[in-house]
C-alpha positions in Angstrom: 113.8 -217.2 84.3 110.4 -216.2 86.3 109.3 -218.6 89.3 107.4 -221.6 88.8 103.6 -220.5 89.3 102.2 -220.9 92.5 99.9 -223.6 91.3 102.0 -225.3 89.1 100.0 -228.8 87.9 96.6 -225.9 88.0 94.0 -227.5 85.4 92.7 -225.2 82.9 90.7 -225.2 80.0 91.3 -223.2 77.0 89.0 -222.4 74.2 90.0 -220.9 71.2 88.1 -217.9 70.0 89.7 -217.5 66.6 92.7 -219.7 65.0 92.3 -218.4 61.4 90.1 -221.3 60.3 86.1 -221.5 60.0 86.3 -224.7 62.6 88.9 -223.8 65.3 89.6 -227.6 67.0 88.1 -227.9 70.8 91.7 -228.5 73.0 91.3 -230.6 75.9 91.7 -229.9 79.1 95.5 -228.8 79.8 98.2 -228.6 83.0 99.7 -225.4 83.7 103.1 -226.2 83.7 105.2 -223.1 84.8 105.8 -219.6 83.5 108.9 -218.8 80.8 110.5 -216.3 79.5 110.8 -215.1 76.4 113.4 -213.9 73.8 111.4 -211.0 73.3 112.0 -210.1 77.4 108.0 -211.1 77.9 106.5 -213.5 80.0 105.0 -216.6 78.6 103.0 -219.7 80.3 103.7 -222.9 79.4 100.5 -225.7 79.6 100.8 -229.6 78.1 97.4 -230.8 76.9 96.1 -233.9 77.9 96.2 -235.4 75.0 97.5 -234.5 71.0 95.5 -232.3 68.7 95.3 -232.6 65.0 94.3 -229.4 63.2 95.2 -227.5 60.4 97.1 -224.5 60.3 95.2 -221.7 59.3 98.6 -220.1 57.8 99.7 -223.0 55.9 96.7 -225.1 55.4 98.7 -228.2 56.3 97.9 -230.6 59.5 99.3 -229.6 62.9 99.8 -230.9 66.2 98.7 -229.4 69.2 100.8 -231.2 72.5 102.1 -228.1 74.5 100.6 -224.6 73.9 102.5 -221.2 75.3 100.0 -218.9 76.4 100.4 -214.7 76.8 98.1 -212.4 78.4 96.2 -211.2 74.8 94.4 -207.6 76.6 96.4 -205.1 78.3 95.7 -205.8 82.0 94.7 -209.4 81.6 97.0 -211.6 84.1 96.9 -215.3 83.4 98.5 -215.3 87.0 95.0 -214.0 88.1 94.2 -217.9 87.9 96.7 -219.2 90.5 95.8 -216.4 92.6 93.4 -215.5 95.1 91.5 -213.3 92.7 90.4 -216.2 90.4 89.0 -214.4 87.3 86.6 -216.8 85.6 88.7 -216.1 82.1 91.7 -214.6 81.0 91.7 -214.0 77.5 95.0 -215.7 75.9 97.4 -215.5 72.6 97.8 -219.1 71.9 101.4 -219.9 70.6 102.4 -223.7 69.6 106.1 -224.5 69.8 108.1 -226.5 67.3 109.6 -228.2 69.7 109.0 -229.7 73.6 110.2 -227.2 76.5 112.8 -228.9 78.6 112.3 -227.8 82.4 114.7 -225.1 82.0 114.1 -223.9 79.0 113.2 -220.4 77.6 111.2 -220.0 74.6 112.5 -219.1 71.4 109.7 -217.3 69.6 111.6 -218.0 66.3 110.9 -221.6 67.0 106.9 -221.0 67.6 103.7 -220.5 65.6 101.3 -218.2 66.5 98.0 -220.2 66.7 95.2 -218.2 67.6 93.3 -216.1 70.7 91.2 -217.4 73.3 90.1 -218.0 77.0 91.9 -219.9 79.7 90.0 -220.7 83.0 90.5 -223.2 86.1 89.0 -226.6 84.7 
């Protein structure tokens, strides 16, 4: 499993670019939890909004909610660790992913077990 970030707790804000619908929902303002890895042998970030989302899916066109969101860098070269570091890029352009289930502290993610959502921007809140 990668390290935990080296601002783990970092505040960011993410806004979605494009989730498939006409409307994407505005998130509220999330905690970085800690990086994961993935089945698929990539890194993944893990970030807990402050508080639920209900939106609909754009793939389903039933109501979703939004509580943890995985984010992946979405451009070659993009580093969400860029955030938590010296460097602090004003954006990183994200793949949102939303999880079926919560991520216990140790847990990897199963990307069989979450939705792609949509692309966007994370930045420090």
């Amino acid at each position: 499993m990668h390290d935990l970030l080296p601002d783990e707790g970092l505040r960011i804000r993410i806004e979605i670019d494009e989730d498939g619908t006409t409307t994407p929902p505005h998130l509220p303002l999330a905690t970085l939890l800690r990086a994961l890895d993935g089945t698929d042998g990539k890194k993944y970030f893990l970030a807990k909004l402050d508080k639920p989302v209900e939106c609909i899916r754009a793939k389903t066109g039933q109501p979703w909610t939004l509580t943890e969101l995985v984010l992946t860098n979405y451009f070659k070269g993009g580093n969400i660790e860029n955030l938590t570091t010296g460097k602090r890029e004003f954006f990183v352009f994200v793949k949102l992913l939303n999880p079926e289930r919560s991520i216990g502290p140790n847990g990897r993610l199963d990307l069989s077990k979450a939705a792609y959502f949509g692309l966007g921007r994370a930045m420090i809140a």
